[in-house]
N, C-alpha and C positions, 0 to 999 in steps of 0.2 A: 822471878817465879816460874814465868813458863820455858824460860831457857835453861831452868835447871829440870824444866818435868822432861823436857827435850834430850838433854842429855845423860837424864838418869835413864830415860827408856832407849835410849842410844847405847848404853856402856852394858846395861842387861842384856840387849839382845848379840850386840858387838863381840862379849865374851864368846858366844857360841858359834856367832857371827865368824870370828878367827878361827877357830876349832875347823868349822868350815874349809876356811880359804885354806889352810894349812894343810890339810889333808888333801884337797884336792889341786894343789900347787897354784891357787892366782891370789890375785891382793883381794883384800877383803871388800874392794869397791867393786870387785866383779860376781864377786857373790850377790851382793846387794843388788847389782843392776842386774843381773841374772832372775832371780827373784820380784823385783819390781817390773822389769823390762825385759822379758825373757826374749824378745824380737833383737833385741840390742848386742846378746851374745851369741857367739856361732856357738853350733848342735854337742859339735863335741865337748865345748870348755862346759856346754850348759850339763849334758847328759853326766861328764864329769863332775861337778857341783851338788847335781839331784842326788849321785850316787852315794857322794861323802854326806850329805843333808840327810840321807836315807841311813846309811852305816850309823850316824852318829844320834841321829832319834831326833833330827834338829827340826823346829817350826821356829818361822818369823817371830819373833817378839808383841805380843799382843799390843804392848803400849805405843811400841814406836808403830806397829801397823797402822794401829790406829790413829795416832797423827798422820800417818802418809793417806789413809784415806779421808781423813776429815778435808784436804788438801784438794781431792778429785771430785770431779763432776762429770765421771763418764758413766754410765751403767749398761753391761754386758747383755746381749744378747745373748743365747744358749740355742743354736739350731742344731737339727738332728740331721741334716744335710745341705744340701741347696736349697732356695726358697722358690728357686724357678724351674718347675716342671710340668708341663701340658698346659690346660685352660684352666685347672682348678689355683687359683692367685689367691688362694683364702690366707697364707703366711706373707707374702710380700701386701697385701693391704693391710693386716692387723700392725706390720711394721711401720707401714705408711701412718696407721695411726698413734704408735707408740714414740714415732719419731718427732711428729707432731705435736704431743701430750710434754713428750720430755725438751724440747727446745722451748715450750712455754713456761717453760720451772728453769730454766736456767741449763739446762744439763744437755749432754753428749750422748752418742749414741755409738757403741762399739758393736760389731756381729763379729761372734765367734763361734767356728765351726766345728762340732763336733765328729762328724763321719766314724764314730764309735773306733779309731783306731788311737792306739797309744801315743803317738807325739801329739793327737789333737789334744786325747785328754790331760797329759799334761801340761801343755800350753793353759788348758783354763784351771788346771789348779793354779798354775803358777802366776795368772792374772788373778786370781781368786784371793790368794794368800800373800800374793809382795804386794796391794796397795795399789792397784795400778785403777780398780775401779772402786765404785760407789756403793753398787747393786746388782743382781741381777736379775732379768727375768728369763724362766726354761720353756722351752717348745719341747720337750722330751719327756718320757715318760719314767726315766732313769738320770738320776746324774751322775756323771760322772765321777769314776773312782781308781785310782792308783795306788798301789803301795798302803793301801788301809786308810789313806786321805780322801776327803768328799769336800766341794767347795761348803757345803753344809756345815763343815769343821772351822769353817775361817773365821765364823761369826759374820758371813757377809749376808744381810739380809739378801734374801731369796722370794721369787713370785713365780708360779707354774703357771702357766698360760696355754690351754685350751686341753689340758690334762689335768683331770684332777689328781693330786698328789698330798691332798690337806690330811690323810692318814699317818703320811711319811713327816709331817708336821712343816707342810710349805702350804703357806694363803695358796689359791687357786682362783683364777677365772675360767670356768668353762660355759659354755652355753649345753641345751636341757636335750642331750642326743636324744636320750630313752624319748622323753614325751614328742618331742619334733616328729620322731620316726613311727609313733606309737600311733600322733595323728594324721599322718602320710597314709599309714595302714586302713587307720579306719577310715580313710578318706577313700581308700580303694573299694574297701568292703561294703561301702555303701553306694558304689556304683555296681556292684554287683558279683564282683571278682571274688575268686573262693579259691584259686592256684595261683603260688606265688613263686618267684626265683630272687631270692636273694643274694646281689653279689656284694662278698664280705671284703673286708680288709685284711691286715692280718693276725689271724687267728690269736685271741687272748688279748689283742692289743684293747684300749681304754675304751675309745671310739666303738670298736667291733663289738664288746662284750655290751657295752651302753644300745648299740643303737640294733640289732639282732635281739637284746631284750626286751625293747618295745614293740618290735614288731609280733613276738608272741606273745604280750601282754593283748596286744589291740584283734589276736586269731584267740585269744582263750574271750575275750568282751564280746567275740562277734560268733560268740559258738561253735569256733574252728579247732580244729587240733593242730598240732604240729609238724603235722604230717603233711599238712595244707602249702607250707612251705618249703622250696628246694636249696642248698645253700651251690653257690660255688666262688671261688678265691678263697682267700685263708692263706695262702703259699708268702703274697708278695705284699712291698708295705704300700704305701697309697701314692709313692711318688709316679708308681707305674701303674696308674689308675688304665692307661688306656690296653696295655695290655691286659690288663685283669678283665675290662670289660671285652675285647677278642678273645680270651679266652670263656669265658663265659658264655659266647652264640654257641661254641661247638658243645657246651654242658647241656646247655637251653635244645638243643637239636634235637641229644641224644634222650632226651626225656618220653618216654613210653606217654602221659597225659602233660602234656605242655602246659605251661602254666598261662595267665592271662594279662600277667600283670608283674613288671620287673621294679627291683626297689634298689638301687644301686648307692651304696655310700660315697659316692663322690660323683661330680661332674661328669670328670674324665673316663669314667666308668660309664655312662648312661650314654656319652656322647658317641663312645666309640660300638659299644654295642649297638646301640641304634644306628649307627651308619651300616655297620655290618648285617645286622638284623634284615634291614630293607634292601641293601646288595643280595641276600638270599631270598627275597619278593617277598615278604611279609610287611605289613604293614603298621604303622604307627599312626594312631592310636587302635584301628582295626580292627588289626590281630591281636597286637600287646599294647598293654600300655604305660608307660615308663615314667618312675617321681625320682629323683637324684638328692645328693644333698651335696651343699655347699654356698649358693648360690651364685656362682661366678655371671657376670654379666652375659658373657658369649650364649648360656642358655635362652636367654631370649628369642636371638639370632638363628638357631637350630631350624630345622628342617624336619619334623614340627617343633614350635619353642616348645623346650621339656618343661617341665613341670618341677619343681626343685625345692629346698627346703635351705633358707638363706641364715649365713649365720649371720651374727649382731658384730662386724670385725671394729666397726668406730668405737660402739659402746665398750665392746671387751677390752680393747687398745688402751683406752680412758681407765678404766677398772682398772689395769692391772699396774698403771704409773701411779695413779693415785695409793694404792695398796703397798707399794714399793716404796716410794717417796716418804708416807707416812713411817713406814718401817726405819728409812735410812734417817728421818730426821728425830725420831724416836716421840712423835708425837703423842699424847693420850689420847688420842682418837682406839678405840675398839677393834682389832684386827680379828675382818671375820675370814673362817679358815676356808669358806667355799663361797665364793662367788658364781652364780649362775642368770646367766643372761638369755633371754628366753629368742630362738629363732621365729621364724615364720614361713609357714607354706604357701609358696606363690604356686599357684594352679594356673597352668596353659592345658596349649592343645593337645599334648603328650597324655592328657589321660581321657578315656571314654569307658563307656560302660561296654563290658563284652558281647561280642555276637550270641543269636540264638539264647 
């Protein structure tokens, strides 16, 4: 019985399978490994095979994929770069923990990198759709797409992880930017601060429009206007947190009434302004006074420890295997579309109430 379901979804996909290799001149095992193993084939024979699978309208075979993934235990990662840049380690711990979550279920752990250019994204179709993984979870705000394919199309269950995307119809873990940021603010405004600079991320990104909306939620709660607040970044994404915060003292300089109090979206952002900030003789907490978010440990450590707003990286990590895992074994467990795990404001030396 299961060696005829085997070979019925062998000869269905196989016909188109040949159509394939024939057009693009190799045997039909190299289509196949191309497809499942795209590492296995060189660029050309593969870019050749995409192109004839593209000409001729061809997708893997649902049935046989589907035995080839019943087969795997690995579940893909989806990064939108490197995971290692500056002191903000908020992506290489949540992996820490996902890696953690999935070697206790039995299961593998693959990273694959996007860098938004075209042989990445096809790389992860092509693991997406020949069978090579289980699941995956995205650190991106976008998935990947070529030639009108999305790993979305594969049927491979899907988990976003620290982007919400449950609109685009993917479960999501994220933790509560808006309100984290919202209570950073009012934690300002009740020290007495009423000038604010806030250094963004980039412009529209998920993060930026989340965490820039609580801070005017927490100036309209505390009888402030808008105006109360100064933005600067928007340009660059958060890998280059530290440049974002150097660029940010010269914003902070040029300001006619200075602000009192800096609310920076990441670590790397706080850290480096504050270094700079006080190279220009200003003080911390002082003059300014500085909350971050991320929580990376090196905060502590600071000169003065900043003040920061920690995400939940174990809890999320756990969240989003558990949510994936249910998905791939197709359990009746309730798949909810937003998971939200709530951070926490550690208050250090980094904040004081202003002068005069």
């Amino acid at each position: 019985m299961n060696k005829n379901k085997d070979v019925a979804g062998e000869e269905q996909s196989g016909a188109l399978m040949a159509d394939v290799a024939r057009l693009a001149g190799v045997a039909i095992s190299t289509v196949s490994r191309a497809l499942a193993n795209p590492g296995r084939v060189n660029e050309k024979t593969r870019a050749r095979i995409n192109a004839a699978a593209k000409q001729l309208g061809y997708t893997p075979n649902a049935m046989a994929r589907g035995l080839r993934v019943g087969k795997s235990n690995t579940i893909m990662i989806i990064l939108p770069g490197s995971p290692y840049y500056g002191a903000s380690q908020i992506i290489p711990q949540v992996l820490q923990s996902i890696n953690k979550s999935l070697i206790q279920q039995g299961y593998n752990l693959m990273i694959a990198n996007l860098d938004r250019e075209e042989v990445s994204e096809r790389h992860i179709l092509d693991l997406a759709f020949g069978g090579t993984v289980r699941g995956a979870i995205i650190f991106s705000s976008k998935l990947p797409e070529i030639d009108g394919r999305s790993p979305a199309d594969s049927g491979l269950p899907i988990v976003s992880m620290l982007f919400d995307m449950s609109d685009a119809g993917l479960p999501s873990v994220v933790t509560n930017d808006r309100e984290a940021i919202r209570e950073a603010t009012t934690e300002l405004i009740r020290s007495g601060h009423r000038r604010f600079l806030y250094i963004a991320g980039p412009t529209g990104n998920y993060h930026d429009v989340e965490r820039y909306g609580g801070v005017l939620e927490a100036l309209r709660a505390g009888g402030l206007s808008e105006e109360a607040v100064s933005r600067s970044g928007g340009e660059l994404e958060y890998q280059h947190g530290f440049e974002i915060g150097i660029r940010a003292v010269d914003d902070f300089m040029k300001l006619a009434a200075r602000p009192t109090a800096v609310i920076a979206t990441s670590d790397d952002m706080a850290i480096s302004f504050m270094s700079r900030i006080q190279r220009a003789g200003l003080s911390v907490p002082g003059d300014i006074s500085i909350v971050s978010f991320d929580g990376s440990p090196v905060c502590e450590f600071c000169s003065p420890p900043l003040s920061t707003i920690e995400q939940p990286v174990e809890e999320m990590g756990r969240a989003a295997v558990g949510l994936l895992l249910d998905a791939v074994r197709q359990t009746e467990n309730a798949v909810a579309m937003r998971t939200i795990i709530r951070s926490r404001l550690i208050l250090r030396e980094s904040i004081a109430s202003p002068k005069g």
